[in-house]
PABAKE-782210 format. One line per 4 residues: for each residue x, y, z of C-alpha. Coordinates in steps of 0.02 Angstrom, whole numbers, plus 50000, padded with zeros to 5 digits. Last residue first. Layout:
// PABAKE-782210
X,Y,Z; ...
***
This chain:
// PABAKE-782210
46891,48441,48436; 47015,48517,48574; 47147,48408,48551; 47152,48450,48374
47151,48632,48409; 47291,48617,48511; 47390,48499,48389; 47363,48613,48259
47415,48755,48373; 47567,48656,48443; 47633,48630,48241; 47620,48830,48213
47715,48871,48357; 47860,48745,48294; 47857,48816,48127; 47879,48985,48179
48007,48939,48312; 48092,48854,48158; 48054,49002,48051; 48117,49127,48180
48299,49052,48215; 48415,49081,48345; 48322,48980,48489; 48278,48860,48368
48439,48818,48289; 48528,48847,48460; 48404,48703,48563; 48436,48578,48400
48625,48581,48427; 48597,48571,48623; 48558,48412,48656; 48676,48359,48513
48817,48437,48595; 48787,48384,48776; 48798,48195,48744; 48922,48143,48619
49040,48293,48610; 49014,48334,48814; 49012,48176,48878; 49190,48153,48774
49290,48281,48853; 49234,48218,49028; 49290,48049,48997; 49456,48111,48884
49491,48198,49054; 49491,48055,49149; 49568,47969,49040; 49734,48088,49072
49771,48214,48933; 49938,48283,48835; 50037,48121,48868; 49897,48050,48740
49971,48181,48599; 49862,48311,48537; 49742,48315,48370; 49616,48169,48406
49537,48211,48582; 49581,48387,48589; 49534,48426,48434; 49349,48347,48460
49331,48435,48597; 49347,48596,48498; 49250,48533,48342; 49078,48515,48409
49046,48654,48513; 49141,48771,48404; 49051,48712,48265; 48875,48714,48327
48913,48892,48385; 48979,48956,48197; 48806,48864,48132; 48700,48976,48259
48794,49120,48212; 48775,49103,48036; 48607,49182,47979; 48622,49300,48119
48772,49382,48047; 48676,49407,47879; 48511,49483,47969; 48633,49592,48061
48710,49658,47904; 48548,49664,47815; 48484,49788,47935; 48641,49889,47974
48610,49916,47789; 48786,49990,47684; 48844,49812,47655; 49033,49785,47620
49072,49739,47785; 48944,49585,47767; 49037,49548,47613; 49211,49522,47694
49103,49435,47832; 49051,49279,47736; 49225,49298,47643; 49284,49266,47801
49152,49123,47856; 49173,49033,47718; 49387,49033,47743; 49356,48979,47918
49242,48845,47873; 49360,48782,47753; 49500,48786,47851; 49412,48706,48010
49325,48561,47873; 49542,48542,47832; 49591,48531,48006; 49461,48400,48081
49439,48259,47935; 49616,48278,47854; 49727,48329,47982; 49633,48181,48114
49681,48068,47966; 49845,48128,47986; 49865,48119,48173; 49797,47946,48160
49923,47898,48040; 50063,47965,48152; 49956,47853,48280; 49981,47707,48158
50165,47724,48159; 50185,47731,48331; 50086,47588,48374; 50214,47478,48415
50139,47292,48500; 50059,47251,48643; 49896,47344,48626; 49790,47385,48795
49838,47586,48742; 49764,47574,48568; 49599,47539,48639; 49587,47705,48735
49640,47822,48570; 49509,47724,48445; 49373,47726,48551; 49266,47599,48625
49147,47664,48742; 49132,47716,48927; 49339,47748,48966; 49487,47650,49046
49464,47492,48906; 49486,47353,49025; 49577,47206,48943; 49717,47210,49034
49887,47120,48976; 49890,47088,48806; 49815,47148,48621; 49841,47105,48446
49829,47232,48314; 49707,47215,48175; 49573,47305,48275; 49639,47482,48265
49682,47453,48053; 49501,47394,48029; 49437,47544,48127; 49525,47664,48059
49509,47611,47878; 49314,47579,47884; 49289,47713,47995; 49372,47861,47889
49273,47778,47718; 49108,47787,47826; 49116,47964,47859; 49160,48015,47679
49012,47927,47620; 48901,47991,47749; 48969,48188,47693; 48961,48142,47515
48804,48073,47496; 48743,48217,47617; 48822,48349,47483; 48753,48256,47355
48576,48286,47413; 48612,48467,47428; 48683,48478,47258; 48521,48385,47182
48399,48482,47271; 48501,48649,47230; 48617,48743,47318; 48705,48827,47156
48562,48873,47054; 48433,48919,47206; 48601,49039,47288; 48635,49108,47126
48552,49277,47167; 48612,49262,47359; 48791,49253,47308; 48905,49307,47451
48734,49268,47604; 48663,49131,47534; 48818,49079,47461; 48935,49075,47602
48806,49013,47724; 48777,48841,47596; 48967,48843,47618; 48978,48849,47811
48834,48677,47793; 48961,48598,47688; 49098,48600,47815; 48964,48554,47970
48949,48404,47867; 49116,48341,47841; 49142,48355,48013; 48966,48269,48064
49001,48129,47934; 49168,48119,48034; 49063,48065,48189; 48949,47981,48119
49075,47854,48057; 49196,47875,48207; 49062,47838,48326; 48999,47689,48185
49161,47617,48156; 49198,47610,48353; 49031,47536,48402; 49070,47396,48277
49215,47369,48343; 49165,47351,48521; 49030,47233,48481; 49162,47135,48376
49281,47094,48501; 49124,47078,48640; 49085,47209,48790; 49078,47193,48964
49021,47334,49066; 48847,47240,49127; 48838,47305,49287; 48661,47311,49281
48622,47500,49308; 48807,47565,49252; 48808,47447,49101; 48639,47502,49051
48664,47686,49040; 48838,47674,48971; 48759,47544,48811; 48627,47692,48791
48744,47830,48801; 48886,47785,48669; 48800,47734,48476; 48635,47844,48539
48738,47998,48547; 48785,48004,48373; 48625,47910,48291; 48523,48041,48348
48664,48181,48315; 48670,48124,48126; 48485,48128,48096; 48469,48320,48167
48627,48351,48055; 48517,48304,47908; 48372,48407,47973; 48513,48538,47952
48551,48498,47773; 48365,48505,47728; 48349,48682,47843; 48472,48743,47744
48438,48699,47568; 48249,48751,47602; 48085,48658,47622; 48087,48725,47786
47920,48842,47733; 47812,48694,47684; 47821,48632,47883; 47811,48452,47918
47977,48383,47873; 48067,48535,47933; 47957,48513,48100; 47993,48338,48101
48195,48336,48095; 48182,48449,48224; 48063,48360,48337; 48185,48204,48337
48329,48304,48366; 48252,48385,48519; 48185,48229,48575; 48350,48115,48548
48444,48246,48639; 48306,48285,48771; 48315,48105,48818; 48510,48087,48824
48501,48252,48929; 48394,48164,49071; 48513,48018,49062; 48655,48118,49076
48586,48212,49206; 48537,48046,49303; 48717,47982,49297; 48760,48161,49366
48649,48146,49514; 48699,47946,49522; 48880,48010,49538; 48868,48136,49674
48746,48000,49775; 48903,47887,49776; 48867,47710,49687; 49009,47744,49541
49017,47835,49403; 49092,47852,49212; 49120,47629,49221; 49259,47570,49126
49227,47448,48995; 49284,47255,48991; 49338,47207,48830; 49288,47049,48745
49274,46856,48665; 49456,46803,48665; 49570,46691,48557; 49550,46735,48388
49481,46914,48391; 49653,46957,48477; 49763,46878,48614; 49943,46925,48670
50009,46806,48813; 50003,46805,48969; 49915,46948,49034; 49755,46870,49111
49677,46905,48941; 49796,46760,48861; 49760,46657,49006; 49561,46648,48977
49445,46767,49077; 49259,46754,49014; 49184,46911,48947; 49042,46869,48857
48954,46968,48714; 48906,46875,48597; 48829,46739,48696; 48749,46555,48613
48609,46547,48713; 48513,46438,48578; 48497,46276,48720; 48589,46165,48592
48716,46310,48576; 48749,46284,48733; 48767,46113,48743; 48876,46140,48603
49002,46262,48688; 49022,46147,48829; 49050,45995,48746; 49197,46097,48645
49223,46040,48441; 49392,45967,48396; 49453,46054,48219; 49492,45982,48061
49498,46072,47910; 49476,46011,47738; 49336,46107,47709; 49419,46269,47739
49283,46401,47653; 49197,46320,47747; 49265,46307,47899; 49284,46495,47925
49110,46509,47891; 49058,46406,48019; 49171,46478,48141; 49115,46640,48091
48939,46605,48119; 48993,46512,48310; 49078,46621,48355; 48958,46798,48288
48790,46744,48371; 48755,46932,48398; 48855,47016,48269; 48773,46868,48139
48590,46912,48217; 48596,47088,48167; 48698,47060,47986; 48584,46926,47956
48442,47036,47979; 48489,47200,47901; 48470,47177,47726; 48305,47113,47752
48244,47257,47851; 48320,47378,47725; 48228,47338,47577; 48049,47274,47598
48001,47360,47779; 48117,47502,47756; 48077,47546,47561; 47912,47524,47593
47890,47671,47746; 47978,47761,47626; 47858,47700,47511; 47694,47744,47619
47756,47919,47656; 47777,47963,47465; 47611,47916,47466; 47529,48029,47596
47489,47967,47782; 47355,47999,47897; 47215,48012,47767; 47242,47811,47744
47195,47785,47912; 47329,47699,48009; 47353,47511,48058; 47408,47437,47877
47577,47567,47841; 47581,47623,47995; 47591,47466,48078; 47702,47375,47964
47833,47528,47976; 47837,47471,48174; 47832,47285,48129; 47982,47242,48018
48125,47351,48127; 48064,47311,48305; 48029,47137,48281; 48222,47124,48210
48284,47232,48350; 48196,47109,48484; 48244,46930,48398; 48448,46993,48400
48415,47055,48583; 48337,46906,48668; 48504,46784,48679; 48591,46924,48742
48426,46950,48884; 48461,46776,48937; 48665,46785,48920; 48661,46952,49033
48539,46875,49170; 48631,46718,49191; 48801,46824,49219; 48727,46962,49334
48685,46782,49437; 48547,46771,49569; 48399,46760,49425; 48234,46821,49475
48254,46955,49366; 48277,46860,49224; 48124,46749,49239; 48018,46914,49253
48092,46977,49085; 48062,46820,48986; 47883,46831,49043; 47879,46997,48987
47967,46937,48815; 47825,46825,48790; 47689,46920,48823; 47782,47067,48695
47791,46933,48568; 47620,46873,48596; 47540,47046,48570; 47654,47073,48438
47567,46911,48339; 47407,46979,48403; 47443,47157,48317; 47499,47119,48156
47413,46946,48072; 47254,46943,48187; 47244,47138,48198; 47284,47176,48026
47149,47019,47951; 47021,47139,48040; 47102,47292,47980; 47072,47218,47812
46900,47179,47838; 46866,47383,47888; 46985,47405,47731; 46855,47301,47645
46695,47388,47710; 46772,47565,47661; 46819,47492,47472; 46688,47603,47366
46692,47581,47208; 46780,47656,47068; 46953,47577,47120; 47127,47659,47094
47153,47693,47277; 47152,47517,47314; 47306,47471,47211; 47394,47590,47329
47336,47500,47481; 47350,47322,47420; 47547,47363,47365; 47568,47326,47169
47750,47418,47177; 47867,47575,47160; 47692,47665,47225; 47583,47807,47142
47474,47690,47043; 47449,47734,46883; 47277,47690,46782; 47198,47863,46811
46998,47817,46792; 46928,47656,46834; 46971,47478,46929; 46845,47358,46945
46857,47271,47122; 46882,47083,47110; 47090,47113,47129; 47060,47166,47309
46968,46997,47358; 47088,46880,47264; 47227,46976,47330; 47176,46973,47506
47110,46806,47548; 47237,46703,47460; 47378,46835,47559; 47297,46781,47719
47321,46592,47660; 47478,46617,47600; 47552,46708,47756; 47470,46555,47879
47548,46419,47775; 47715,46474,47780; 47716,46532,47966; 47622,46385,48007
47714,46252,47896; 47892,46332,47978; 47795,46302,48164; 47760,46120,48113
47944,46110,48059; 47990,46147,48234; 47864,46067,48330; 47941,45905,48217
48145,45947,48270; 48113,45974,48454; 48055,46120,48542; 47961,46067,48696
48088,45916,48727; 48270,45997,48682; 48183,46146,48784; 48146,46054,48942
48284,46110,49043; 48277,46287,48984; 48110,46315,49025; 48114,46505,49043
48261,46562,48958; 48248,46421,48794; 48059,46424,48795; 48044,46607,48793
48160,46599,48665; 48081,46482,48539; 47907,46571,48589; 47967,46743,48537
48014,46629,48350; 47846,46589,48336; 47808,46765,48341; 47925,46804,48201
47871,46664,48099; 47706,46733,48107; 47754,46898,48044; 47868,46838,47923
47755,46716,47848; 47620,46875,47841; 47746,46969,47761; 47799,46842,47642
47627,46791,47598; 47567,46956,47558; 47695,47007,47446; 47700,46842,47345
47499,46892,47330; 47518,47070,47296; 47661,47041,47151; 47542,46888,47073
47382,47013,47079; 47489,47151,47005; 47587,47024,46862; 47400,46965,46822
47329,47138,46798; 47504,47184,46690; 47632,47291,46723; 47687,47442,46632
47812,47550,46676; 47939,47528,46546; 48084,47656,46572; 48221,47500,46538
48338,47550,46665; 48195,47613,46785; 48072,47478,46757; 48213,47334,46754
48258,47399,46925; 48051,47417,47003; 48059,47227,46943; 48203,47176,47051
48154,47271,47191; 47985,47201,47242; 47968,47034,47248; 48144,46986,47286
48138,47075,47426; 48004,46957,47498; 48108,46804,47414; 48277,46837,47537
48177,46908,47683; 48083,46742,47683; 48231,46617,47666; 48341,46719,47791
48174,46692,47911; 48166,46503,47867; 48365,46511,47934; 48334,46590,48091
48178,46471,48119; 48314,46333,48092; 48433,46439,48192; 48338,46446,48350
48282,46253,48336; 48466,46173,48330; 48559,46121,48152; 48704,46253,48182
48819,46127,48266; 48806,46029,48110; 48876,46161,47985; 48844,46160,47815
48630,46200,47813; 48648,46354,47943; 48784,46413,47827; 48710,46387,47685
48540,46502,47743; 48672,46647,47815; 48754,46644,47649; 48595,46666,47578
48536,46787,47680; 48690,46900,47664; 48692,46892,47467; 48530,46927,47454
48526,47076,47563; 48690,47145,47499; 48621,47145,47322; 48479,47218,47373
48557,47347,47468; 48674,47401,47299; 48510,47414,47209; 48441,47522,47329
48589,47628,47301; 48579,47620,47114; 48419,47659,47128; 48436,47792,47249
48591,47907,47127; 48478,47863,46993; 48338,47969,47054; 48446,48113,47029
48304,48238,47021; 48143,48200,47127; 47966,48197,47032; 47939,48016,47008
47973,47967,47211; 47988,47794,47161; 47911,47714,47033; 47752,47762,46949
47706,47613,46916; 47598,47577,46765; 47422,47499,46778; 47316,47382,46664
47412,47308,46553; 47331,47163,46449; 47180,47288,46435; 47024,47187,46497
46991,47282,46666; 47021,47461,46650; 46883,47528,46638; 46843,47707,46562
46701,47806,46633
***
């Protein structure tokens, strides 16, 4: 049996997903994240080195984290680039062995560093008086050494012990990287008492570091709700939130990546899995703890890029920021929001939203059927996109562009309900400038990536059932994969203009928005000056993303039923209408509120009505979007029988 231990290059990479079409169109995108991940780290890094009212313990462990995510991705996607452009795939024993150990370090730094930074909070909420004591400027460094010191010496451990193993047979390791698991799969010997040592190291560098980070965050929690004041409690757990969504993000594909039996998950799993530990984690952490520190950031950053500005710095807002509870999200009345005066991103820090119920027992019924259909929402979309990922059989066109739809309606309904579910239990209705913008460019994002994609979806009908001999040419895996480019691209474009050209106007008088969430038609009512103009825009916009999809969909759906006339089989007809009738539902579910919202003049409705209009495109649609493609549909019932007899007969071995 061959060896591969002496050649100078001793595996090739197989890249990413090898056998898919269009590969370009991800690289470039990946590419594109990279570049925003770097970029947004190290601007986070200078910024926390510039500014003096930055140099406290929560951003110094903020800014070794930028300096981790920044090298970790640096590991990985520059070199899987150069082998794509360049189509060499070859890399070297020493490259590997240098590629696992970098990789190694960074994510057992980050993992440490991450706990360490669970402690920084808990600190800061639960101790707050002692905090410029406990965490002071050597604990801090000492905790950087750890993190640092701690990943390199697990990674020591691991590369030099999985590099010892000889290495035989196919030299190509299915993975867009040297990743310990993958390289492990190449070896002629057996490695089952080194993946038991390797869950070993898991457990001390994955699950005890959690374990402390959840301890923490329950202790957190406790101290909270023995707080008197809604406002104490609000900044504690707003000081909490960045940390939790960034644990949340690196750890969970961390798990199952290092936690789970290799049987339980394939390769192309494992790099998806990859791609949002290494790639999209990074790129999202400064933009996560930016929204939620956002003042004081974009103070910094205003000042310099205007170093020769001079500007008197508040006592208050640096003690504060001493204690790391810096607040994105306060509310605090100041006499432009009183209604004297026009105010804007400059000169305020939020909106205050309006409430859907109140403390009657009619409105905690309802509140609790909202709820109750949030959950089935997010389960019934969740299960569908599963079952199509799961089942062999709904490895069609349809059931792909479906499972995207699935996606969409998860992200739909969680961008409204969740922040509505927790400001009617805590009373915590405020909501920043930029919190409520960015939860109006992603409901109008996802919302118009819905539009688009409910278009597409009426022609992927048309030609299954108008050209059913062409249908594999024309709805193939790279048309149906540009069709969800397009449809996400399209939706973002419509957000990014409407919700740049919404927030650019300066606002007076009240700052309660009279509905749940931010949307575009309630916040243009607090503005003080003419918004004529941009509602004619509105309209226009609301032509183009609303009327034109309707067109299209009508004009698929009559030829649709042009041809089903034409058939002589009462069989094939109703086969063809059933095809379509759970799309045509979807649409009219989706579009008609929608209509009303965007399409008629605000004398037209009362907010009230826009309320009730609303719970039913963000809430009850996607609940029941997944309900009517599996109610109408055999091979998803199919599917989903077939899934509960695995698990039954799982259950029962």
């Amino acid at each position: 049996m061959d060896r591969g231990n002496g050649t100078l290059t001793d595996f090739f990479l197989l890249g990413l997903f090898p056998e898919l079409q269009y590969i370009g169109i991800l690289v470039n995108s990946i590419l594109l994240v990279y570049v925003a991940a770097f970029t947004g780290n190290a601007i986070l890094i200078l910024l926390i080195w510039v500014d003096s009212r930055l140099h406290t313990p929560m951003y110094l462990l903020l800014s070794h984290l930028s300096l981790i995510d920044l090298a970790l991705i640096s590991t990985t996607v520059p070199k899987m680039v150069i082998n794509f452009f360049s189509g060499k795939r070859g890399i070297s024993k020493v490259a590997c062995g240098t590629q696992i150990f970098f990789f190694f370090a960074l994510g057992g730094g980050e993992c440490l560093l991450l706990t360490l930074m669970s402690y920084d909070r808990y600190v800061a909420v639960c101790n707050p008086l002692r905090y410029s004591v406990i965490m002071n400027p050597r604990v801090c460094l000492q905790m950087a050494l750890v993190s640092w010191g701690g990943g390199a010496l697990n990674s020591l451990v691991n590369t030099v012990y999985t590099m010892h193993f000889p290495f035989c047979g196919p030299r190509e390791i299915h993975h867009f990287f040297c990743e310990m698991p993958a390289v492990l799969k190449l070896s002629c010997e057996d490695t089952s008492l080194y993946e038991t040592v390797v869950s070993v190291l898991c457990i001390v560098f994955v699950l005890l570091p959690l374990g402390l980070i959840l301890s923490s965050y329950l202790l957190i929690f406790l101290t909270v709700l023995r707080m008197n004041s809604p406002e104490g409690r609000r900044k504690a757990l707003a000081t909490c939130s960045s940390h939790l969504a960034v644990v949340s993000l690196y750890y969970g594909p961390a798990l199952v990546i290092y936690m789970t039996p290799r049987s339980f998950h394939t390769s192309e799993q494992d790099e998806i899995l990859s791609m949002i530990n290494t790639i999209l984690t990074p790129m999202l952490n400064p933009l996560i703890y930016s929204l939620r520190n956002k003042e004081y950031l974009l103070w910094s950053l205003s000042h310099s890029l205007q170093p020769g500005r001079i500007q008197k710095e508040d006592t208050a807002s640096k003690r504060r920021t001493l204690m790391g509870t810096v607040d994105g999200d306060s509310v605090s009345e100041t006499p432009q929001e009183a209604g004297r005066g026009p105010w804007n991103h400059s000169s305020i820090t939020g909106f205050v939203l309006t409430s859907l119920f109140d403390d009657s027992r009619t409105h905690l019924f309802l509140f609790s059927m909202v709820v109750v259909v949030y959950v089935l929402a997010m389960a019934g979309n969740a299960a569908m996109v599963l079952l199509i990922w799961a089942d062999a059989r709904l490895h069609t066109p349809m059931y792909f562009l479906l499972s995207q739809l699935s996606f969409l309606d998860i992200f739909f309904t969680s961008v409204t309900v969740p922040k509505m579910i927790v400001g009617f239990l805590f009373g915590w209705t405020g909501i920043s400038f930029g919190g409520c913008g960015a939860q109006m460019f992603f409901f109008m994002f996802l919302g118009a990536a819905e539009c688009l994609l409910l278009a597409l979806m009426a022609y992927d009908r048309y030609v299954a059932i108008c050209n059913p001999l062409r249908y594999p040419v024309l709805m193939s895996r790279q048309v149906c994969l540009l069709m969800v480019a397009a449809s996400w691209l399209g939706g973002s474009l419509n957000a990014s203009i409407q919700t740049s050209l919404t927030l650019q106007f300066p606002y007076c008088g009240s700052r309660r928005i009279a509905h749940f969430f931010c949307e575009v038609p309630s916040l243009l009512v607090l503005a003080c000056a003419d918004t004529e103009a941009y509602e004619q825009v509105l309209f226009v916009t609301g032509v183009v993303v609303l009327l034109v999809p309707i067109a299209f969909i009508s004009t698929s759906y009559a030829l649709i039923l042009a041809a089903v006339l034409r058939m002589r089989s009462v069989e094939g007809r109703q086969k063809a209408l059933a095809t379509c009738s759970s799309h045509l539902t979807v649409v009219n579910l989706f579009y008609g509120p929608l209509v009303y919202t965007y399409m008629l003049p605000a004398s037209y409705h009362s907010p009230g009505q826009d309320d009730v209009v609303s719970v039913f495109y963000t809430v009850l649609t996607p609940m029941l979007n997944p309900v009517i493609y599996s109610l109408r549909n055999k091979e998803v019932t199919g599917a989903m029988r077939k899934a509960i007899g695995k698990c039954r007969v799982s259950g029962r071995a």
